[in-house]
C-alpha positions in Angstrom: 0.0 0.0 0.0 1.2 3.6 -0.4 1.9 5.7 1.6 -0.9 8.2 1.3 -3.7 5.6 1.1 -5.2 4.2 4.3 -7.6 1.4 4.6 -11.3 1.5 6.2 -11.9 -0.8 9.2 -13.0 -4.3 8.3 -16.2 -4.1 10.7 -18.3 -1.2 10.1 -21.8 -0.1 11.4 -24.9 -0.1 9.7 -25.0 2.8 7.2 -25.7 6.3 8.5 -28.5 7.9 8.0 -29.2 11.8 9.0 -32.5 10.6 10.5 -30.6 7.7 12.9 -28.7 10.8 14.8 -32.2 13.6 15.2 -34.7 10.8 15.6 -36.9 14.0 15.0 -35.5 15.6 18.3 -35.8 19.4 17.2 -39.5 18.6 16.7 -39.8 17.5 19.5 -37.9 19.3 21.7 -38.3 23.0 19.7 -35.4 25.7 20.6 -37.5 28.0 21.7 -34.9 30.1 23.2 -31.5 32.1 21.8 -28.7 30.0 23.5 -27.8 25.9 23.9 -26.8 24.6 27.1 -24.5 21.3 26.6 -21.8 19.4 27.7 -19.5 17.8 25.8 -16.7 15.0 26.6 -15.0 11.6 25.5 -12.8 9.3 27.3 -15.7 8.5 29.7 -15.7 4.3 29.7 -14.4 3.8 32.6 -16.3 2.5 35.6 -14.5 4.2 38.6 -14.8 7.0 41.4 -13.0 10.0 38.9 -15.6 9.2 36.7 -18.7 9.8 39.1 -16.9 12.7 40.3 -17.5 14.2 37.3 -20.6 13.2 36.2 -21.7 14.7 40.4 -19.7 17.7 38.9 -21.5 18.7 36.2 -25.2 17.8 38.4 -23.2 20.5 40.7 -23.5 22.9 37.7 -26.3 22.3 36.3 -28.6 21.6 39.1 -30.2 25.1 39.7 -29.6 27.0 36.3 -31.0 26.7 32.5 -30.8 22.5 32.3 -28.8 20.9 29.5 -30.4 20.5 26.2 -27.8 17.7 25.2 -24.4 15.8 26.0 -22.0 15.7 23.1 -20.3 12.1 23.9 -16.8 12.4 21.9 -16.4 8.8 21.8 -14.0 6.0 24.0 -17.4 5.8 25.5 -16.8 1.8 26.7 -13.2 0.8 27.5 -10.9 -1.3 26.9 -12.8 -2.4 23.8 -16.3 -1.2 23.1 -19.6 -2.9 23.8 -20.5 -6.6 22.1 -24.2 -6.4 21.4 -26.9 -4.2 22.5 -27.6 -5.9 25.4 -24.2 -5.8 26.8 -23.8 -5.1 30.4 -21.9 -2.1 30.0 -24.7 0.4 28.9 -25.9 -0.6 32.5 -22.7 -0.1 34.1 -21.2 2.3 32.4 -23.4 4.5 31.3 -27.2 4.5 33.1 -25.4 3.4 36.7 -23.0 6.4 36.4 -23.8 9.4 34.5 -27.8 8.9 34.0 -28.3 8.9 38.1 -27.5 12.8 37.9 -30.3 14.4 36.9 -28.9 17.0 34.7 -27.3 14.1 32.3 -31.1 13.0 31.7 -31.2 14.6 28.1 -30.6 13.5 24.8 -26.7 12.0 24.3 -25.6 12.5 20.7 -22.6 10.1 21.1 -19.9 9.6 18.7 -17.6 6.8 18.9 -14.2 7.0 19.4 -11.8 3.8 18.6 -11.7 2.3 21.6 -15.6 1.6 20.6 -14.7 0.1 17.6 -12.5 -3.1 18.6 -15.7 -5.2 19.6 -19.0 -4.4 17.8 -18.8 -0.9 17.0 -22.7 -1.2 15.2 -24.2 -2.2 19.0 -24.1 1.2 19.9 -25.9 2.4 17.1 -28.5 -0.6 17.6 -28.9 0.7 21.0 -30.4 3.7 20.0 -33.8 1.9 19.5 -33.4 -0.4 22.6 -35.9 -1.0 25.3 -33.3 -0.5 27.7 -32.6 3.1 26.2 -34.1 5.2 28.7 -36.8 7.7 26.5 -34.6 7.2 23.9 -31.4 9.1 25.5 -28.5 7.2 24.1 
């Protein structure tokens, strides 16, 4: 191979679709107002105390002003290697036991995913998004 071409992962998610990421979310949530309130961060698949402290950090924050109209996930959102299937433990774990017990983090998530998400079944997170386990459709 040359050196300026590069080669597309062998495992891939189902196609993208404009529609997959809104899920008609402006319509149903109008902006009715001149700003955004969000948060946005990656790197957050680990299951341990730093973590927590941050998700009680931004609860701190957001807890008595304008709530947040979205996260931004930036990806790595499962380490050391993703989620398997839909149903894997670690939306449980990682995600609802953690970050959705603050109250402030109970809005839509547009997550992207980073490569860390991409070593097991990278499409299980887009399945998700239409999972009975996705609470009102967060994830």
């Amino acid at each position: 191979m040359a050196q300026d071409e590069w080669e597309l992962p062998t495992r891939l998610p189902p196609p993208f679709t404009p529609d997959m990421l809104t899920e008609n979310w402006f319509q149903k949530h109008p902006v009715l107002k001149d700003t955004l309130s969000f948060v946005a961060f990656g790197d957050f698949g680990n299951c341990n105390m730093r973590t927590a402290d941050v998700a009680r950090a931004i609860q701190a924050e957001f807890q008595d002003g304008e709530p947040l109209d979205f996260v931004l996930a930036c990806g790595d959102n499962f380490y050391p290697s993703g989620v398997s299937c839909k149903d894997d433990p670690l939306f449980q774990t990682v995600w609802r036991d953690v970050w959705l017990e603050q109250a402030a983090l109970n809005c839509p998530w547009f997550v992207c995913l980073g490569n860390h998400d991409y070593c097991l079944n990278p499409g299980a997170q887009i399945e998700f998004t239409h999972h009975s386990a996705n609470p009102g459709g967060l994830w």
